[in-house]
C-alpha positions as CSV (number, residue, x, y, z in Angstrom):
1,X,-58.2,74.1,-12.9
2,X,-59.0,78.0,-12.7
3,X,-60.6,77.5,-9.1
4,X,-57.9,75.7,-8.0
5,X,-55.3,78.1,-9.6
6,X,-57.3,81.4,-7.5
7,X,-57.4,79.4,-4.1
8,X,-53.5,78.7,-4.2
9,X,-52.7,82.6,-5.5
10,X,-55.2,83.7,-1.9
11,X,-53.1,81.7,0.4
12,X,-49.8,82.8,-1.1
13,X,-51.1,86.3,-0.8
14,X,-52.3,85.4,2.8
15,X,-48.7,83.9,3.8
16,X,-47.2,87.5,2.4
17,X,-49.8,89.3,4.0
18,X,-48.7,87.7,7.7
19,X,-44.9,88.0,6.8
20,X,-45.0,91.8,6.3
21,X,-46.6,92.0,9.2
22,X,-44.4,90.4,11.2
23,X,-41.4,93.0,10.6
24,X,-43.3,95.3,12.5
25,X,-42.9,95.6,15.8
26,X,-45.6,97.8,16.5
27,X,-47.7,95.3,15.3
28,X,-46.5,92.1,17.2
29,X,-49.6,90.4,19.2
30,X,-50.0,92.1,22.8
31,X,-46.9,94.5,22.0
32,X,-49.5,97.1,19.8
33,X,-51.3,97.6,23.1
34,X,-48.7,98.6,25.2
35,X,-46.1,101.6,26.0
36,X,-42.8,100.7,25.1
37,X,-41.6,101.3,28.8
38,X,-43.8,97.8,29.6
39,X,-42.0,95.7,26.3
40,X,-40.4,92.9,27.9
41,X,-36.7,92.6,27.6
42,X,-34.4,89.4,27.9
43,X,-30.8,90.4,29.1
44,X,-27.7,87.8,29.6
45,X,-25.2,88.6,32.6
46,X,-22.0,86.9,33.5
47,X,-21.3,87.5,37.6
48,X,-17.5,87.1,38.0
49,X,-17.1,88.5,41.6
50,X,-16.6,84.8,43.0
51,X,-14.9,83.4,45.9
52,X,-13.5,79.7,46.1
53,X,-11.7,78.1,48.9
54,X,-10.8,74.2,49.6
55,X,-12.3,73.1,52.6
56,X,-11.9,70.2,54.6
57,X,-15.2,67.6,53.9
58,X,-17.6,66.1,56.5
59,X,-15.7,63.4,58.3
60,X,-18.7,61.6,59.9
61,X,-19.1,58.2,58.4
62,X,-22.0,56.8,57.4
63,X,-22.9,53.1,57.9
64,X,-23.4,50.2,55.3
65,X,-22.3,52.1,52.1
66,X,-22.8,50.4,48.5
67,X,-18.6,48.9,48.7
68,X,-16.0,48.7,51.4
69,X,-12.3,50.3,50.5
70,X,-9.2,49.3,50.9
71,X,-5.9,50.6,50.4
72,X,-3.4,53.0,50.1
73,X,-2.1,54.8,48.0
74,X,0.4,58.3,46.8
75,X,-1.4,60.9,44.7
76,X,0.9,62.7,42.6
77,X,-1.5,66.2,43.7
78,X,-3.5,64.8,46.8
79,X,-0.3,63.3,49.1
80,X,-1.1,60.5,51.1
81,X,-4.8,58.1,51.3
82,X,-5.4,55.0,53.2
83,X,-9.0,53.3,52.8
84,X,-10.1,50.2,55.4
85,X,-13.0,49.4,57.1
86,X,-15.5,47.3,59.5
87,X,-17.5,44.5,59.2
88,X,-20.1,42.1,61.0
89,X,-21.2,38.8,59.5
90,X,-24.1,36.6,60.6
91,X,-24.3,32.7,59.3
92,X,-26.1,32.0,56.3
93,X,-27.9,28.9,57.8
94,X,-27.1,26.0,60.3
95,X,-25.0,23.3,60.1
96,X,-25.4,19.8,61.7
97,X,-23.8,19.9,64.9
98,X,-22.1,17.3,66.2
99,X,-19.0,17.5,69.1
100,X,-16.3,15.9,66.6
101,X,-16.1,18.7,64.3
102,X,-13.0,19.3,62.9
103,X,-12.4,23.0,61.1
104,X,-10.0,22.0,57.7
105,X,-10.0,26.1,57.3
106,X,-11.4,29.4,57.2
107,X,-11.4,31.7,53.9
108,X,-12.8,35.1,53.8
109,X,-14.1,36.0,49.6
110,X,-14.2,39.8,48.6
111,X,-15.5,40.0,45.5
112,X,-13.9,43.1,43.7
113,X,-16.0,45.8,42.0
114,X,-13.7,49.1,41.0
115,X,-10.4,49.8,41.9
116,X,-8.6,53.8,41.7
117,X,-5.3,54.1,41.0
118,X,-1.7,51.7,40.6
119,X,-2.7,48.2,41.0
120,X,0.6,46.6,40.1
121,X,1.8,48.2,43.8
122,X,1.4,45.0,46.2
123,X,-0.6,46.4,49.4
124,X,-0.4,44.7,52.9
125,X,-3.5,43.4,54.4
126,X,-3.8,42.6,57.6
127,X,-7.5,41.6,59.6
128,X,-8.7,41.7,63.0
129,X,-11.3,40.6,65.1
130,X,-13.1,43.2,67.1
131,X,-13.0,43.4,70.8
132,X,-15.9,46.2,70.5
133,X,-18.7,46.5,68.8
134,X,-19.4,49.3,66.7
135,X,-23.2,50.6,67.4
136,X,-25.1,51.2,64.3
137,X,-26.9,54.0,66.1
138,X,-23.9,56.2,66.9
139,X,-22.1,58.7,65.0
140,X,-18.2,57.5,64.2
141,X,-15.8,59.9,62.1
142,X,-13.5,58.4,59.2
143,X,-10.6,58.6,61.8
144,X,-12.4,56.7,64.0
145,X,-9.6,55.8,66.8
146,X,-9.4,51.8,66.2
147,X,-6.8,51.4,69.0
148,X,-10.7,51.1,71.3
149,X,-12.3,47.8,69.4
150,X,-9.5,45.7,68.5
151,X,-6.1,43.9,69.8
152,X,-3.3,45.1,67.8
153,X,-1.4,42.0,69.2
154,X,-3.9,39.7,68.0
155,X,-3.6,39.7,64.3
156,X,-5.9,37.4,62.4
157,X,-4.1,37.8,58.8
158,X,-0.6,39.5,58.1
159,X,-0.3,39.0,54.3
160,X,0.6,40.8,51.1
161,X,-1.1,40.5,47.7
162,X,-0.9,42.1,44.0
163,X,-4.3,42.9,43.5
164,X,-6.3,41.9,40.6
165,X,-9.9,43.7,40.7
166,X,-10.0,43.0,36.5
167,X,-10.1,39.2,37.7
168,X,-13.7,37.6,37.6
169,X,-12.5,35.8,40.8
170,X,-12.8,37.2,44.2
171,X,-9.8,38.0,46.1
172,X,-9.4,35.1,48.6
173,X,-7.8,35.2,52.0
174,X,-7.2,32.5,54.8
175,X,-8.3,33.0,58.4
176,X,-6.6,31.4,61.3
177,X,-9.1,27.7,61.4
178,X,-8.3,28.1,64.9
179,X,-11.2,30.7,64.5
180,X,-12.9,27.8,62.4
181,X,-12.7,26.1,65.3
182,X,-14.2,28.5,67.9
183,X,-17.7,28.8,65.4
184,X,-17.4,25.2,65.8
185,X,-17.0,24.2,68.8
186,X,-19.7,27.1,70.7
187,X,-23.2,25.8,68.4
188,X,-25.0,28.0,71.4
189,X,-23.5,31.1,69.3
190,X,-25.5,30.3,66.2
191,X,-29.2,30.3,68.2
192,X,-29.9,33.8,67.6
193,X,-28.4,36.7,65.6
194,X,-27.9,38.7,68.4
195,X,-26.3,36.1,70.4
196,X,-23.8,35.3,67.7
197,X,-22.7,38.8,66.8
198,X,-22.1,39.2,70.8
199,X,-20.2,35.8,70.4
200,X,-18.1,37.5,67.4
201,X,-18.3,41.3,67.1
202,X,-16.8,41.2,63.5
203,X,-13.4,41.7,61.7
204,X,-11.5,45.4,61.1
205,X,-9.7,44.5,58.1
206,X,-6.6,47.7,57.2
207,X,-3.8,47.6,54.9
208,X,-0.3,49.4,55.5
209,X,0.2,53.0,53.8
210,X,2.5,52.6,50.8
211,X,5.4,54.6,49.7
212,X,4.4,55.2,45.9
213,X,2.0,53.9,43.7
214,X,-0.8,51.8,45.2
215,X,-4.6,52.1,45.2
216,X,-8.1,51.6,46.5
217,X,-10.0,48.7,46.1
218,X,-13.6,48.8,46.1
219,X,-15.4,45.4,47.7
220,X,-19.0,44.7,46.9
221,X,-19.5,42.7,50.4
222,X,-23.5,42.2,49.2
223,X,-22.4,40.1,45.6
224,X,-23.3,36.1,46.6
225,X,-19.4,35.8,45.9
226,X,-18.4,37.8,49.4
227,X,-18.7,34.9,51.7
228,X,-16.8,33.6,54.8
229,X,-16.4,30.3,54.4
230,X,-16.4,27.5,57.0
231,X,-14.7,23.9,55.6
232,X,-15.0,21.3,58.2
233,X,-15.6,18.0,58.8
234,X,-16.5,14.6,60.9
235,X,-14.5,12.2,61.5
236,X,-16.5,9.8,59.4
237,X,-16.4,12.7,56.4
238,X,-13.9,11.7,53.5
239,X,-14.3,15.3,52.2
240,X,-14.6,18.5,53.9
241,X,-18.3,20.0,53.9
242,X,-18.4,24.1,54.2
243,X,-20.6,26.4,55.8
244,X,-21.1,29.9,54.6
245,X,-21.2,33.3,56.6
246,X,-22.4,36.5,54.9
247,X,-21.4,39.9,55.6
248,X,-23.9,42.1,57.5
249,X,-25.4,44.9,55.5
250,X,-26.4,46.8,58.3
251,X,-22.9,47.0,59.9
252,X,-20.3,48.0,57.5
253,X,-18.2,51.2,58.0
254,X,-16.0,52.8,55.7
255,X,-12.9,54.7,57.3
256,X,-10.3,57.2,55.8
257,X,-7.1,58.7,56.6
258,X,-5.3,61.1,54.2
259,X,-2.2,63.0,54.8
260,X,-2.0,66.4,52.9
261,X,1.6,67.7,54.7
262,X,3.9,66.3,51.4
263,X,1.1,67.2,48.8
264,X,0.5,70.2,46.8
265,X,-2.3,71.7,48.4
266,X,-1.7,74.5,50.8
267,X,-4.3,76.9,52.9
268,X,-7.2,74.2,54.0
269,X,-9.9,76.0,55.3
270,X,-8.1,79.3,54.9
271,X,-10.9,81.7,53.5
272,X,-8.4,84.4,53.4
273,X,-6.2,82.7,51.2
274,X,-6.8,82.9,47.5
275,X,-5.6,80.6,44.7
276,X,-6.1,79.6,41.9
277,X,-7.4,75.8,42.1
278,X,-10.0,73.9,44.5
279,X,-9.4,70.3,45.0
280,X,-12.3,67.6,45.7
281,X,-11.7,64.5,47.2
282,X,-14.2,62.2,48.1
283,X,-13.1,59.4,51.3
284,X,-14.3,62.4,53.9
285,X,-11.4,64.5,51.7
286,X,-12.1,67.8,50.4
287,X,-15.0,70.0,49.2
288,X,-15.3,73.2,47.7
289,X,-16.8,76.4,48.8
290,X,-18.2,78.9,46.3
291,X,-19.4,82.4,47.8
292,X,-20.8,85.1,45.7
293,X,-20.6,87.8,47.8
294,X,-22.8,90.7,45.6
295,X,-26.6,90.4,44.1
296,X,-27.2,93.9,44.5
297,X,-26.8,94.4,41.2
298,X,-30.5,92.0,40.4
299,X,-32.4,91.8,43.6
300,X,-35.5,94.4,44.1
301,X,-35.7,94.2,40.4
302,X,-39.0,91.8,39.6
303,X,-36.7,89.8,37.6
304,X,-37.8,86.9,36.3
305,X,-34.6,83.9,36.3
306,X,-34.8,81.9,32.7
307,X,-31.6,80.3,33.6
308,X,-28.8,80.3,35.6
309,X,-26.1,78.2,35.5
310,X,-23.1,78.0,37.6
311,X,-19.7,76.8,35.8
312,X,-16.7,75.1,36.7
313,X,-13.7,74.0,34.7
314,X,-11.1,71.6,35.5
315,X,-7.5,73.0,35.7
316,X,-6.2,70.3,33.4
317,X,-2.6,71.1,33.9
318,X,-2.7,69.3,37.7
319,X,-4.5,66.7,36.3
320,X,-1.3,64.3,35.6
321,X,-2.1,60.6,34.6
322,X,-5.8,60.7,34.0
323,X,-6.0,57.4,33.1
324,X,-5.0,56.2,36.3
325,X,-6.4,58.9,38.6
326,X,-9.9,59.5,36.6
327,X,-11.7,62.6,37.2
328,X,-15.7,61.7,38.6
329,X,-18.2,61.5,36.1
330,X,-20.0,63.8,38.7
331,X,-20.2,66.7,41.2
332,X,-22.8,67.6,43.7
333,X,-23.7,70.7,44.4
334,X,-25.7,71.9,48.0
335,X,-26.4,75.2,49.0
336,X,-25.5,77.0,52.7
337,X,-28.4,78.5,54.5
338,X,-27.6,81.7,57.0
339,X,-27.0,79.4,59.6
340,X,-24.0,77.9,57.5
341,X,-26.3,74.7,57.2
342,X,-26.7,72.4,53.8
343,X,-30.2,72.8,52.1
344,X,-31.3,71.1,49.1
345,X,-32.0,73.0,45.5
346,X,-35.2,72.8,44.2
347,X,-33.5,72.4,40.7
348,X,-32.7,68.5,41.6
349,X,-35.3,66.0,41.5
350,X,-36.0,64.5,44.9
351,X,-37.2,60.8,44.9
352,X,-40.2,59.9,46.3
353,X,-39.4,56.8,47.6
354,X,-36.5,58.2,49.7
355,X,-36.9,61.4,50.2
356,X,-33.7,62.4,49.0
357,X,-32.0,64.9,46.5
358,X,-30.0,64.1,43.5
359,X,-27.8,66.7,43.4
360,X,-25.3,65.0,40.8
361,X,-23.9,67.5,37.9
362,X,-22.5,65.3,35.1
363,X,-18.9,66.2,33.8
364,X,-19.2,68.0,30.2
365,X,-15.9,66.6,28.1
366,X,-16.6,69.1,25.4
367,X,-16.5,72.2,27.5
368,X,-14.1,70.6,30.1
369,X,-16.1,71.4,33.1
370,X,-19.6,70.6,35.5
371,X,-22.2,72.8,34.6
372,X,-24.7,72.9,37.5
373,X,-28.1,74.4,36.8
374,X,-29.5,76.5,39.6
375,X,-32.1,78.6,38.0
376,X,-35.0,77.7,40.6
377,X,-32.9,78.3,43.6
378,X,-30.9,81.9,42.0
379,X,-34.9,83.2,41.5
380,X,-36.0,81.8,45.5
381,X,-32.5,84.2,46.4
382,X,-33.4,87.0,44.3
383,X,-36.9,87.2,45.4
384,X,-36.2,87.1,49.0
385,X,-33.9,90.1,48.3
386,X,-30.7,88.1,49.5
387,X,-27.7,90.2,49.3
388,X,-25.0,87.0,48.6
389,X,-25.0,83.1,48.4
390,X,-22.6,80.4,49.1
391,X,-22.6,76.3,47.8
392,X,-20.7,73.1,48.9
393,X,-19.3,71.2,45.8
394,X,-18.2,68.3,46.5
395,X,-18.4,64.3,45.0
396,X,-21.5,62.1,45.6
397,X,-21.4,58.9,47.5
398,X,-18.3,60.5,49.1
399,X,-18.1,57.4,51.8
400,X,-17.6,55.3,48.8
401,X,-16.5,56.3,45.8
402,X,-12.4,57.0,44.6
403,X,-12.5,59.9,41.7
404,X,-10.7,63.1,43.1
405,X,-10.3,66.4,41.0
406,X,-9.0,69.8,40.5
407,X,-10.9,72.7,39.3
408,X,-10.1,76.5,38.2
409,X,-11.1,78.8,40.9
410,X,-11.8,82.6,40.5
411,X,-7.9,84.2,40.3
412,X,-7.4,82.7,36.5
413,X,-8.8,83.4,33.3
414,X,-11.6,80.9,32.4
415,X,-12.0,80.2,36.5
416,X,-16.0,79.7,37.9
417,X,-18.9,81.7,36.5
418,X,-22.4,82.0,37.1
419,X,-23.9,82.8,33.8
420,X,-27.2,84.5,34.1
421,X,-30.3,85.2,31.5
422,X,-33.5,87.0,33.3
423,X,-36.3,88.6,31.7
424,X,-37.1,92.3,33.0
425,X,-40.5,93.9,32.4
């Protein structure tokens, strides 16, 4: 008991020992050795001298993206939006030919994924078929000029619907079974892909821009439910047989036309012009451009970046009807080389499989704005003694996703910071 009563009372005594020496900073391990002009010491700096402008995003479109839009709609900020877009199908497999075929009719299926916006607004659709063909290898812009790869006096489909993308079913539309009737009666056309996509160069399928309301509809054209089908028959058939077409999924284009002259944005591209908001649309909308014109203040310091985060907040007060116009769940951010070219941060992860970054910033609800971590690209600036630094924000997937949003620039209270701790020898 005694023994065990003295070995508790030493480590007590040891614990005290080690405590007391721990409130003295003379004393703290590595520190005793050193001058005080070599402590190290951890400062926090906000850098408000910040530049924001609302630029005009990339227009060039970029082939087979994830869903197809369509629609149109009137943002109570953003004006005017129309989504459409191009498609090639190939047949899913080969039918008996025989040279009584009769086509009973033609239906396209698009099977919904997401939709952005007023559903209850009913949108015109109208399809064409393609007098051109699109060349994967080319570069197209969203305002790709249509009037070159299609008849505007040939309409395939001139109809209006209420959409319903909260519908397990697809939304169904009939095709002319005249054009039933073409498939069937050239079998030639179904020998080879290539020969059938130069027998049918696809379908442009657009919608009319509405007056109020309205919305995009996203389409996931790879789901088994997007089909074309094919019902036919012999004349020895008592029911119609069907034969299935799939879309392409190395020939879809997304295209985009928005129309800012009635909205509330002013100054695109205007660098000189300050306010006090950025807007970011995705579609080939609008990005942001941040430019932090001063580092003087840290470079040829040998500091030593623990964090640097830049942050934005959403001007809530232009966000009207948020539960119809949703804010993304993310932003990207990209940074602008001296040559004015996009580059990668090294803060994102970059998969190796594609080669790619994930730039994606998740939106914070608590603090009300995206919050994008830059720490390993501010100390690469810093380092190489750069004077300023400019970023793109904009949405990811921009070709196919809907969300659009405002954020606080630099002329308000609470607008974009870059919040800064370093450590300084």
């Amino acid at each position: 008991m005694t023994r065990n009563l003295l070995k508790n009372l030493l480590i007590i005594s040891i614990i005290g020992l080690i405590a007391f020496s721990c409130n003295d900073d003379a004393s703290m391990i590595g520190l005793e050795i050193q001058p005080n002009s070599d402590k190290i010491a951890v400062s926090y700096d906000s850098i408000i001298s910040i530049s924001a402008y609302t630029l005009y995003d990339d227009s060039i479109i970029h082939q087979n993206p994830a869903y197809c839009l369509l629609g149109s709609y009137v943002d109570p900020i953003f004006g005017k939006t129309k989504a459409e877009f191009i498609f090639r199908m190939k047949p899913q497999y080969s039918y008996e030919y025989s040279d009584s075929l009769t086509a009973d009719s033609l239906v396209i299926y698009f099977k919904y994924q997401s939709y952005y916006g007023d559903t209850s607004t009913p949108q015109k659709i109208k399809i064409f078929e393609l007098t051109n063909s699109v060349n994967i290898d080319s570069s197209y812009y969203s305002q790709l000029q249509m009037e070159d790869y299609y008849n505007k006096d040939s309409i395939l489909v001139n109809t209006t619907i209420t959409p319903r993308p909260y519908d397990s079913l697809p939304l169904s539309i009939k095709l002319p079974k005249e054009l039933g009737q073409r498939f069937l009666n050239d079998t030639s056309a179904f020998s080879k892909y290539a020969t059938f996509t130069n027998f049918f160069k696809g379908f442009y399928v657009t919608t009319d821009q509405v007056d109020a309301g309205g919305a995009i509809l996203s389409f996931n054209l790879s789901s088994t439910s997007s089909i074309i089908k094919l019902y036919y028959r012999s004349p020895s058939d008592t029911a119609s047989k069907s034969f299935d077409f799939i879309a392409d999924y190395y020939n879809r284009y997304n295209l985009f036309n928005h129309d800012y002259s009635n909205s509330t944005i002013n100054h695109i591209g205007d660098s000189t012009y300050t306010d006090s908001v950025i807007y970011i649309q995705p579609m080939n909308g609008l990005k942001g451009e941040i430019f932090i014109p001063d580092l003087s203040a840290l470079i040829n310091q040998d500091l030593i970046i623990n964090k640097a985060e830049l942050v934005i907040e959403t001007e809530d007060s232009l966000i009207t009807q948020s539960d119809i116009y949703k804010i993304p769940a993310g932003l990207t951010i990209k940074g602008i080389d001296d040559e004015g070219k996009t580059i990668p941060l090294p803060d994102y992860i970059k998969s190796s499989s594609t080669g790619l970054y994930y730039t994606s910033q998740t939106y914070d609800y608590d603090t009300k704005s995206y919050n994008f971590i830059i720490t390993h690209h501010f100390q690469d600036l810093i380092s190489q003694g750069k004077n300023n630094c400019s970023f793109y924000i904009s949405t990811p997937n921009s070709n196919y996703s809907t969300n659009r949003v405002v954020l606080k620039s630099t002329s308000q209270t609470n607008g974009i910071k870059l919040l800064i701790i370093y450590t300084k020898p």
